[in-house]
LUMKOL-680004 format. One record per residue (C-alpha): residue number from 1; residue in one letter; x, y, z. Coordinates in steps of 0.5 Angstrom, whole numbers, plus 2048, in hexadecimal, padded with zeros to 3 digits. Layout:
N
@i NUM&aa A&px X&py Y&pz Z
...
//
This chain:
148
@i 1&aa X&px 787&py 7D0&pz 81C
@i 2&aa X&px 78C&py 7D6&pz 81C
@i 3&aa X&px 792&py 7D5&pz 819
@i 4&aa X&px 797&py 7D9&pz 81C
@i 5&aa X&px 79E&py 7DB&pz 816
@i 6&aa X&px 7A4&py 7D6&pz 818
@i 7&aa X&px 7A8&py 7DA&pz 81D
@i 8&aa X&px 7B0&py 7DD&pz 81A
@i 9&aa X&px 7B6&py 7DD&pz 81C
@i 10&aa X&px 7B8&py 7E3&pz 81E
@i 11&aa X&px 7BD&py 7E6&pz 819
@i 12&aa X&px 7C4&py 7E9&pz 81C
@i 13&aa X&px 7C4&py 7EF&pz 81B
@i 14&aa X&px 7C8&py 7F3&pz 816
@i 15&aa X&px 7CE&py 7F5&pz 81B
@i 16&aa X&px 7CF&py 7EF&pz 81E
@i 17&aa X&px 7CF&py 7EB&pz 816
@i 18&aa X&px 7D5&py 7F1&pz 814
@i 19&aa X&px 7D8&py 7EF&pz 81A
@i 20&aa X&px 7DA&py 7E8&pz 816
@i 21&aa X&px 7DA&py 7EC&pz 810
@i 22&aa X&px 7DF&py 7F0&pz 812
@i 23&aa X&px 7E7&py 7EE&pz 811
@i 24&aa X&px 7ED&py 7F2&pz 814
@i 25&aa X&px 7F0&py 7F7&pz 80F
@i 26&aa X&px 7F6&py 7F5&pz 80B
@i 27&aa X&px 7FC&py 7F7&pz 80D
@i 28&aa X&px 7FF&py 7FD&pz 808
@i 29&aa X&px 805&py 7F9&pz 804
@i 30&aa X&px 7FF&py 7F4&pz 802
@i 31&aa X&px 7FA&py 7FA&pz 7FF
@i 32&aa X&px 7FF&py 7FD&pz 7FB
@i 33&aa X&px 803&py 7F7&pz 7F9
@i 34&aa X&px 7FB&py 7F5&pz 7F6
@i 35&aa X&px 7FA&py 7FD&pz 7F4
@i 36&aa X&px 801&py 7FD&pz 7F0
@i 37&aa X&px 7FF&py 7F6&pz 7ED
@i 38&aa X&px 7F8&py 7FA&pz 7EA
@i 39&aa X&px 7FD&py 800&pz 7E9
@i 40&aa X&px 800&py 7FD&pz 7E2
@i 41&aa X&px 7F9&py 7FD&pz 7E0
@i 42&aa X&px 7FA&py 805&pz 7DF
@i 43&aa X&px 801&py 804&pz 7DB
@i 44&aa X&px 800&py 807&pz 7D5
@i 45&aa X&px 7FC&py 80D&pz 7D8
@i 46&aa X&px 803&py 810&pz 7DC
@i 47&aa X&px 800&py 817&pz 7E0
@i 48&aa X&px 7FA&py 812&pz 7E2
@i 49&aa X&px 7FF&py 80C&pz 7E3
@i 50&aa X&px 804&py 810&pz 7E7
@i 51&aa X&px 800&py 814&pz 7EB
@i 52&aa X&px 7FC&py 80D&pz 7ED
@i 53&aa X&px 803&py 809&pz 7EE
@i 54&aa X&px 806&py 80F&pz 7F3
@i 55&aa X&px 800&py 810&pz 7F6
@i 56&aa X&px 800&py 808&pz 7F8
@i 57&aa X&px 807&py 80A&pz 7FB
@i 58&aa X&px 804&py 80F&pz 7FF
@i 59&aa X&px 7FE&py 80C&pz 803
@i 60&aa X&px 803&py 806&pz 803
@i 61&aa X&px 808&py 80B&pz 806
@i 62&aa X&px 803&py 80E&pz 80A
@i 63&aa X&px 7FF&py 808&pz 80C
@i 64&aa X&px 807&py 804&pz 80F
@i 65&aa X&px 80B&py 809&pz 812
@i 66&aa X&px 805&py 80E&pz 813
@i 67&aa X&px 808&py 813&pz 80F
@i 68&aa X&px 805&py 818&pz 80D
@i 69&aa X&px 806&py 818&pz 805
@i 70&aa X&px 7FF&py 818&pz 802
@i 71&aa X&px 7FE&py 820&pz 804
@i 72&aa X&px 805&py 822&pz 803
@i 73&aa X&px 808&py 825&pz 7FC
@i 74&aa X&px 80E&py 820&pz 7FA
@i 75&aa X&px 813&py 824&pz 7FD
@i 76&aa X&px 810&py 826&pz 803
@i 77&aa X&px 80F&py 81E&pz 805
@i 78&aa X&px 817&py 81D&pz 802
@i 79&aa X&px 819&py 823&pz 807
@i 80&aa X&px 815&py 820&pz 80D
@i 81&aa X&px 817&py 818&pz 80C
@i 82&aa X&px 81F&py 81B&pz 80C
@i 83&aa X&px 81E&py 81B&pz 814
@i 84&aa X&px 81A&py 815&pz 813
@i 85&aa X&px 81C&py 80E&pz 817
@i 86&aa X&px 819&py 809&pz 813
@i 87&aa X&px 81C&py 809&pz 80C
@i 88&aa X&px 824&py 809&pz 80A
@i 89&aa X&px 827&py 80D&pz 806
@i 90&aa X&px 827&py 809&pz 800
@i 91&aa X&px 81E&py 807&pz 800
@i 92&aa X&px 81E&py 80F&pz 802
@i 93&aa X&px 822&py 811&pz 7FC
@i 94&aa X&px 81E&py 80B&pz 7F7
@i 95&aa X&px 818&py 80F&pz 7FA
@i 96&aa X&px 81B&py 816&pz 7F8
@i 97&aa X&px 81C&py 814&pz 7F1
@i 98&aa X&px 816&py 810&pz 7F0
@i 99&aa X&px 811&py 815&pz 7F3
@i 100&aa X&px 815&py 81B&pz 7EF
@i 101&aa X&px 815&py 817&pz 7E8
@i 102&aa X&px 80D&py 816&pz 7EA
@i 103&aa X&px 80C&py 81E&pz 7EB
@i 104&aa X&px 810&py 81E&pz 7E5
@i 105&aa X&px 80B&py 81B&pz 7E1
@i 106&aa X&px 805&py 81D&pz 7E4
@i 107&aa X&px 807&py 825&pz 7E4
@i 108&aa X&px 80C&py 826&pz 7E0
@i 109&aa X&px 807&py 822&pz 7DA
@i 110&aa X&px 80D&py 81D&pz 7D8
@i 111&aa X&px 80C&py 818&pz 7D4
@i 112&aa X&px 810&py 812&pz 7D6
@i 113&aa X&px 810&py 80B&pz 7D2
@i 114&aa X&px 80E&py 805&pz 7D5
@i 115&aa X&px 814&py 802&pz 7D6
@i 116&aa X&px 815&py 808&pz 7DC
@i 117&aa X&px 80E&py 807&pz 7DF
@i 118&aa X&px 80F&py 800&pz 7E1
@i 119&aa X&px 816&py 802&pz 7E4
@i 120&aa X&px 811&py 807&pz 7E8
@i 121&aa X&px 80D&py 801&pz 7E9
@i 122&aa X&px 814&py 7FC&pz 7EC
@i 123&aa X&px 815&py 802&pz 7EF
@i 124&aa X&px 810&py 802&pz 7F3
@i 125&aa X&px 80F&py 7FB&pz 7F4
@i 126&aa X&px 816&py 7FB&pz 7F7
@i 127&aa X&px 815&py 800&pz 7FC
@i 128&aa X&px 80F&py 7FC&pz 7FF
@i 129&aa X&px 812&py 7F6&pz 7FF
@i 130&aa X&px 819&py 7F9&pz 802
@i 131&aa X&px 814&py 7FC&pz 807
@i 132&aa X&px 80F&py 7F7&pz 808
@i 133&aa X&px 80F&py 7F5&pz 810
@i 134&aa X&px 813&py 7EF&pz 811
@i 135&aa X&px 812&py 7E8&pz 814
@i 136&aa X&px 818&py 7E5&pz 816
@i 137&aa X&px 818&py 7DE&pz 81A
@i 138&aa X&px 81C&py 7DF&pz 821
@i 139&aa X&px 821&py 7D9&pz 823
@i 140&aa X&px 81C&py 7D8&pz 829
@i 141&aa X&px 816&py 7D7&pz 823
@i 142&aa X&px 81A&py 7D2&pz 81F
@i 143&aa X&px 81C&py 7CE&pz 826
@i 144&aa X&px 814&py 7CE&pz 827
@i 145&aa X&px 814&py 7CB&pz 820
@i 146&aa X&px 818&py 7C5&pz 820
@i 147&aa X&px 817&py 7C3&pz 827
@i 148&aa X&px 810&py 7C2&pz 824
//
């Protein structure tokens, strides 16, 4: 008698399993408010802290408003978003002043305490939270609601 080997099942292939792999990418003010949490790892070193922390700001930035941030001097960004629609003027000055205390520290080598850094960091926190996409009910979505 031959004996024949049980037959498999086909396995799916490697690009349809990463179809049920792959989820949607985050939203911008989701990755950097999980990177500012992870950002307070590096507080006690202020040059790597602050580069990290502006640089989250940056792709944040980038990735919201498409702005170009991440590929420009502070001050040519600064000059840019003057023109800018999507900030007002009070989150364009928050960024100024955050972005120059950051550069302070990372090319002027100042040493500021940790009490500074975690102002920094609210800084930053408060600008993606004040510029974060907005999901506010209409009256006709609270009709639906308690008609249900």
């Amino acid at each position: 008698m031959i004996r024949r080997p049980p037959r498999s099942t086909p396995k799916p292939s490697s690009a349809a399993s990463d179809v049920y792999k792959r989820q949607p990418p985050q939203p911008p003010h989701i990755l950097a408010w999980n990177k500012l949490q992870s950002s307070l790892d590096l507080i006690h070193d202020a040059d790597l802290f602050c580069t990290e922390v502006s640089l989250i700001i940056r792709v944040y930035l980038e990735g919201r408003f498409d702005l170009q941030a991440p590929d420009r001097t502070t001050e040519e960004f600064l000059f840019e978003l003057q023109t800018s629609k999507y900030l007002d003027d009070s989150h364009k000055d928050l960024l100024g002043d955050f972005l120059s205390e950051c550069d302070l520290v990372k090319f002027a080598k100042a040493e500021p305490p940790e009490n500074e850094l975690r102002r920094l960091h609210e800084a930053a926190g408060r600008l993606v939270g004040e510029t974060q996409p907005r999901f506010e009910k209409t009256k006709n979505d609270l009709k639906e609601e308690n008609s249900l």
